[in-house]
ZAMARGU-4260 file (C-alpha; in steps of 0.2 Angstrom, whole numbers, plus 5000, padded with zeros to 4 digits):
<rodrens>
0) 6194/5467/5909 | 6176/5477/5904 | 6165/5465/5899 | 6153/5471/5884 | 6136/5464/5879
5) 6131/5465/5859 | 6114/5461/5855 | 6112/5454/5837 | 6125/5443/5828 | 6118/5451/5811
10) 6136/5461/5802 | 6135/5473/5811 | 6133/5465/5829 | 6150/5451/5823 | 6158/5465/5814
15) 6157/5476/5831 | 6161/5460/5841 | 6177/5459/5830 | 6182/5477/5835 | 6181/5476/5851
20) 6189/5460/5854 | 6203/5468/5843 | 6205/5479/5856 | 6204/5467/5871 | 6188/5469/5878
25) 6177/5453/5885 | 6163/5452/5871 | 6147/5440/5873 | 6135/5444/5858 | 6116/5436/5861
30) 6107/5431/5844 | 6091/5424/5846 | 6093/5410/5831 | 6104/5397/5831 | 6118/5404/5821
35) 6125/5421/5815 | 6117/5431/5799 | 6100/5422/5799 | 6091/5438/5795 | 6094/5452/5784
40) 6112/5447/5783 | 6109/5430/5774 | 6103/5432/5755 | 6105/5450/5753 | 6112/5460/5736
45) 6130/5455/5740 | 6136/5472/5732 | 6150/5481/5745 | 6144/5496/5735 | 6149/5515/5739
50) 6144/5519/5724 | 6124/5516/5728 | 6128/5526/5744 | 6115/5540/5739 | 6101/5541/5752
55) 6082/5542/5746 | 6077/5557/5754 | 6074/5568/5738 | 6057/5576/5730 | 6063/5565/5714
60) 6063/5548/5724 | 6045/5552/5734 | 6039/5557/5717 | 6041/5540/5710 | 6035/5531/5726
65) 6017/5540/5725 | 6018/5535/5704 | 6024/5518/5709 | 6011/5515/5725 | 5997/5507/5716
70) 6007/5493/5704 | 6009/5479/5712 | 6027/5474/5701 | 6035/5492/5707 | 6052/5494/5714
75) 6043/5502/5730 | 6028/5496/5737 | 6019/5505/5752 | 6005/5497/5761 | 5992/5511/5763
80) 5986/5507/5779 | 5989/5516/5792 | 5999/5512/5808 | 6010/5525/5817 | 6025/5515/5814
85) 6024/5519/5799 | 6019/5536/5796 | 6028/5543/5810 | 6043/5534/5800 | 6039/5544/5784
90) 6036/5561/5791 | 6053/5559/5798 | 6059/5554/5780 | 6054/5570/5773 | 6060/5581/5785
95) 6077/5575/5779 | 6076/5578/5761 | 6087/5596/5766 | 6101/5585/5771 | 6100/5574/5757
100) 6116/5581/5748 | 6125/5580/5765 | 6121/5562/5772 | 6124/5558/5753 | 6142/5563/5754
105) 6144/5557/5771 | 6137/5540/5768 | 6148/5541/5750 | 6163/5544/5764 | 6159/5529/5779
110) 6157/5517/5762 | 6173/5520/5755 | 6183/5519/5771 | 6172/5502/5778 | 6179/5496/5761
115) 6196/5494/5764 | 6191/5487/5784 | 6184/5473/5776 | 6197/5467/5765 | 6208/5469/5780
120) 6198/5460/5788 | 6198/5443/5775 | 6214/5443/5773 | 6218/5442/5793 | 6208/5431/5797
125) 6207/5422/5780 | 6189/5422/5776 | 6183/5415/5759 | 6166/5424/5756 | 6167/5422/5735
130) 6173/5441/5734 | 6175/5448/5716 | 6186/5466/5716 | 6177/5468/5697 | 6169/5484/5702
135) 6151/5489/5701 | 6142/5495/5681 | 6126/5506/5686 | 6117/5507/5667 | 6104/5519/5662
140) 6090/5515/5647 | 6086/5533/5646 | 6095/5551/5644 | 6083/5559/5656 | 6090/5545/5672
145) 6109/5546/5666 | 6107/5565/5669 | 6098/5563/5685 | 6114/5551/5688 | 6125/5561/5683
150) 6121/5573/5697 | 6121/5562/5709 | 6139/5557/5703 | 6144/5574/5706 | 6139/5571/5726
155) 6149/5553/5724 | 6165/5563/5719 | 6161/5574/5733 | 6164/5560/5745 | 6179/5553/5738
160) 6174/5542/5726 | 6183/5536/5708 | 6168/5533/5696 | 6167/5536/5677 | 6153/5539/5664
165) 6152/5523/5652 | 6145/5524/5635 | 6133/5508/5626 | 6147/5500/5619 | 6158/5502/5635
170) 6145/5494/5644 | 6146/5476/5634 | 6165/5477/5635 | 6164/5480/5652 | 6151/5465/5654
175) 6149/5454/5638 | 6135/5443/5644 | 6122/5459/5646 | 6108/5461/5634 | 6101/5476/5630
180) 6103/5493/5623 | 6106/5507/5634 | 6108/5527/5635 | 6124/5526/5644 | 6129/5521/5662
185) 6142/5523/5677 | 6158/5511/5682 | 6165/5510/5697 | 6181/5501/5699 | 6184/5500/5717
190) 6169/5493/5722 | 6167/5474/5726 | 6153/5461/5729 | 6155/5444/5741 | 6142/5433/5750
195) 6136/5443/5766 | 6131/5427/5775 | 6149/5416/5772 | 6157/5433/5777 | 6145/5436/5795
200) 6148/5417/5797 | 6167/5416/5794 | 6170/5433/5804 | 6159/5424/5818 | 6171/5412/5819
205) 6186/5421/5820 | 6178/5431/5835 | 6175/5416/5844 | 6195/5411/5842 | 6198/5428/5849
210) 6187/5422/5866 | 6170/5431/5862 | 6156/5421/5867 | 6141/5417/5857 | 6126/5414/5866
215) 6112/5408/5853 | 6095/5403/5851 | 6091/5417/5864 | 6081/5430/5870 | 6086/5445/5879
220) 6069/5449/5889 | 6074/5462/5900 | 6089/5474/5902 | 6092/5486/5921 | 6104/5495/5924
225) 6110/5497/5943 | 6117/5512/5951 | 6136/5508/5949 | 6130/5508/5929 | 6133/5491/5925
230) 6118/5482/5915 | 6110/5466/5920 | 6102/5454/5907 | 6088/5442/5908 | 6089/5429/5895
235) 6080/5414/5890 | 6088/5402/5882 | 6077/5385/5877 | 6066/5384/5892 | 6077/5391/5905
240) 6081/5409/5911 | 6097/5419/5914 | 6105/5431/5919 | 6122/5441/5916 | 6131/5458/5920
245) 6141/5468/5909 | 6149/5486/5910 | 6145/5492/5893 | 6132/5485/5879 | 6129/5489/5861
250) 6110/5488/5851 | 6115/5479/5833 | 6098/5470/5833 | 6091/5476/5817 | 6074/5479/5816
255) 6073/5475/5833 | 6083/5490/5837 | 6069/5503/5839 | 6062/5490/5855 | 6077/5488/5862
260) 6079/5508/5862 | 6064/5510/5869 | 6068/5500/5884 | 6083/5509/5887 | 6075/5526/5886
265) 6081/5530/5866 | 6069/5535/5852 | 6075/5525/5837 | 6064/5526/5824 | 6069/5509/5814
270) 6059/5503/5799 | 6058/5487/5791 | 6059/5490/5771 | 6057/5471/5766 | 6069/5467/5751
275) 6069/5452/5740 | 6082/5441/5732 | 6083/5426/5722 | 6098/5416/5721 | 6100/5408/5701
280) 6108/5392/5704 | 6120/5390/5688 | 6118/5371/5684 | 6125/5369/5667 | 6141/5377/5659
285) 6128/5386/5649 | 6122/5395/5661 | 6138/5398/5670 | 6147/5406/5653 | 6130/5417/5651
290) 6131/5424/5668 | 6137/5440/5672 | 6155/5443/5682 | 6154/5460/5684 | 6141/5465/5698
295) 6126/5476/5689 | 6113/5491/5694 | 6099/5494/5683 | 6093/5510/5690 | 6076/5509/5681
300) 6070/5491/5687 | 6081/5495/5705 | 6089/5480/5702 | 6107/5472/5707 | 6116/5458/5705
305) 6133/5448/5711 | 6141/5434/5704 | 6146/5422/5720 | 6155/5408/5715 | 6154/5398/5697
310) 6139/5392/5700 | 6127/5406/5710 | 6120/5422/5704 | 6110/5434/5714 | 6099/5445/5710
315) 6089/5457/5723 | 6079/5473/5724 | 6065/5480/5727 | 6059/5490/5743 | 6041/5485/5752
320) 6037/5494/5766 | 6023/5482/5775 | 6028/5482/5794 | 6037/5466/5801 | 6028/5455/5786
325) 6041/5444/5779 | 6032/5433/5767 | 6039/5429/5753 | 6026/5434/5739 | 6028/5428/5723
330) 6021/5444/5713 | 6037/5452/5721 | 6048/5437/5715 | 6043/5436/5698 | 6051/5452/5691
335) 6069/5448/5697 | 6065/5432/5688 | 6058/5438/5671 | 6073/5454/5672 | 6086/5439/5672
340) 6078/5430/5659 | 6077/5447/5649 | 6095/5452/5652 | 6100/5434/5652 | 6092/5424/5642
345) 6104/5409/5641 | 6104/5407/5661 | 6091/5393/5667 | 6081/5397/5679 | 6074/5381/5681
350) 6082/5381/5699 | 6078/5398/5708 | 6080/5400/5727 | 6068/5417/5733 | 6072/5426/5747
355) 6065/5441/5758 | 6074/5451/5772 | 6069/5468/5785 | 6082/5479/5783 | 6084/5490/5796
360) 6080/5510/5790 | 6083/5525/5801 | 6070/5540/5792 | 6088/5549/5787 | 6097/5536/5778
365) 6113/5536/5790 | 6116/5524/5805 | 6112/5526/5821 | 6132/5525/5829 | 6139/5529/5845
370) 6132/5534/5863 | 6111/5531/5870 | 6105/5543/5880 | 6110/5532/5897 | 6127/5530/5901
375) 6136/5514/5895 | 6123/5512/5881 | 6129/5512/5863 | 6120/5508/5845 | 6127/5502/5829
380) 6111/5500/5820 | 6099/5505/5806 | 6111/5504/5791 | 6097/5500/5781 | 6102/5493/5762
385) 6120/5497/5766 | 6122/5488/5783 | 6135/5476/5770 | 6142/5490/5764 | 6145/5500/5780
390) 6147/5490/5795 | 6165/5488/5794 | 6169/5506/5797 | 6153/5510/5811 | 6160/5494/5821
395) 6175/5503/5822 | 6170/5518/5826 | 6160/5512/5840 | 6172/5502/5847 | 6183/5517/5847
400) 6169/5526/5855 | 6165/5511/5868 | 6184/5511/5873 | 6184/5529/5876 | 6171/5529/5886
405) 6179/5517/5899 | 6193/5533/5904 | 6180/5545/5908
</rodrens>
């Protein structure tokens, strides 16, 4: 039996685990925490969401950037200084914008077919993760964005997507608890929300019935590769070193994923684009009957929201890019906090738990999936704020990939 090494238990690395012990292979994944989802995949958005599949590489969305740079409460915050990192990262970024209608489409199109993997994958394995099938309202408080919306819809449909314009009044039908007045907004049905960090967990779980192995709490220091192909890694784990040797490996390591590449010869140019989240605990019925059900995008604040449970509601956004900072600042807090109270005003928020994670962007928006440069290597990484929404169907199709390979 070919044994395979993953290195990250974030969704993709347990959602990739999954695949390929679906298909009998001997998987160890090493995580360098002590349990699965600690990082990006613990408090994110919670949206499974085709429907916020377009990429960012467009004149429109660099426009707004540069107008948003110098305010400190913006959706997008750059730091200006410079470090290669980062600017290298951006020139890359731009020289995507031609193929922002087709990544659009094509991330449209991995969204929509992770979708169903996932709900697959719950009910197999029977994995509570708070999941609400009440589709996804995106609402617009002025004409110019919903026609700057209703473009992009035109790419949504491309892929495959059912989603339909929604008028003010439509709006408060579909979510009653909303306050507001808006220009007019989209609904998409068949998309979901759910706990990212109860699914990872759960799915961990079932892996490890399956036989894969979990090694935690450590570090991969070194990976070589002999001549026959096979890969030899040099762990630490605690205090002490070791060492094992596998016939295939795959990089889900998140933001960690540009280092690992570089030690097995592969340019992967990962950024970390710190998000923030704050989890409203719903303590009183009050609050519970004023909170929303139906998951929420406000494209002007870049905001979104998922009900988890009776008594949780998340709200997360905003994209900093400030290298591997992850502080949690409360300047970046505080609008998620007042656009509740806005929206929401009979929520408490006396109880608020913030929340900032790296998520892991490749300069063109799409994943990095499939075969390194070396023989035997493979990546499922760089999903950036869809890794939730996407992973299911990558881990597949790198598993399919990783199983092909073993015939050639």
């Amino acid at each position: 039996m070919s044994r395979i090494a993953i290195i990250g238990a974030g969704i993709t690395g347990v959602t990739t685990a999954y695949a390929l012990a679906q298909r009998g292979f001997e998987v160890t994944v090493f995580e360098r925490h002590r349990y699965a989802a600690m990082e990006t995949s613990f408090a994110n958005g919670g949206q499974l969401s085709a429907c916020n599949a377009e990429v960012w590489n467009s004149a429109a969305t660099v426009l707004k950037g540069l107008r948003w740079m110098f305010t400190r409460d913006a959706p997008l915050l750059l730091n200006p200084l410079p470090t290669w990192h980062k600017y290298s990262w951006l020139g890359e970024f731009l020289r995507q914008i031609p193929n922002y209608r087709a990544n659009t489409v094509e991330t449209v199109r991995l969204a929509i077919a992770a979708r169903q993997h996932l709900f697959a994958i719950a009910e197999r394995e029977g994995i509570d993760f708070d999941l609400e099938r009440r589709g996804i309202l995106h609402f617009y408080k002025t004409a110019k964005d919903f026609d700057a919306a209703t473009k992009v819809n035109l790419l949504l449909r491309q892929g495959g997507l059912e989603r339909h314009a929604v008028t003010n009044d439509e709006i408060h039908t579909l979510e009653p608890t909303l306050r507001g007045e808006f220009h007019g907004g989209f609904f998409t049905p068949s998309d979901a929300t759910g706990d990212i960090h109860k699914f990872t967990r759960g799915l961990a779980q079932a892996c490890a019935r399956q036989g894969v192995a979990f090694s935690y709490d450590t570090e991969v220091k070194s990976i070589t590769q002999s001549d026959d192909g096979r890969f030899t890694f040099d762990t630490r784990v605690a205090h002490e070193s070791c060492r094992s040797t596998f016939d295939r490996m795959v990089v889900c390591a998140g933001v960690r994923s540009r280092e690992f590449g570089a030690m097995l010869g592969d340019h992967l140019n990962v950024y970390p684009v710190k998000g923030y989240s704050i989890t409203v605990c719903l303590d009183d019925p009050q609050s519970q009957q004023a909170a929303p059900w139906v998951s929420l995008l406000d494209e002007s604040a870049k905001i979104v929201t998922s009900r988890l449970g009776p008594d949780r509601f998340r709200v997360a956004g905003t994209a900093e890019f400030n290298g591997f900072n992850r502080d949690i600042r409360a300047d970046r807090v505080a609008p998620l906090v007042a656009w509740t109270r806005r929206h929401f005003p009979e929520v408490g928020t006396s109880r608020v738990i913030p929340w900032a994670g790296l998520r892991p962007m490749l300069p063109s928006m799409l994943p990095k999936v499939g075969k390194g440069r070396r023989k035997g290597v493979f990546y499922n990484t760089g999903h950036g704020h869809l890794g939730w929404t996407l992973s299911p169907s990558t881990a597949e199709t790198v598993a399919h990939s990783i199983a092909l390979s073993m015939g050639e």
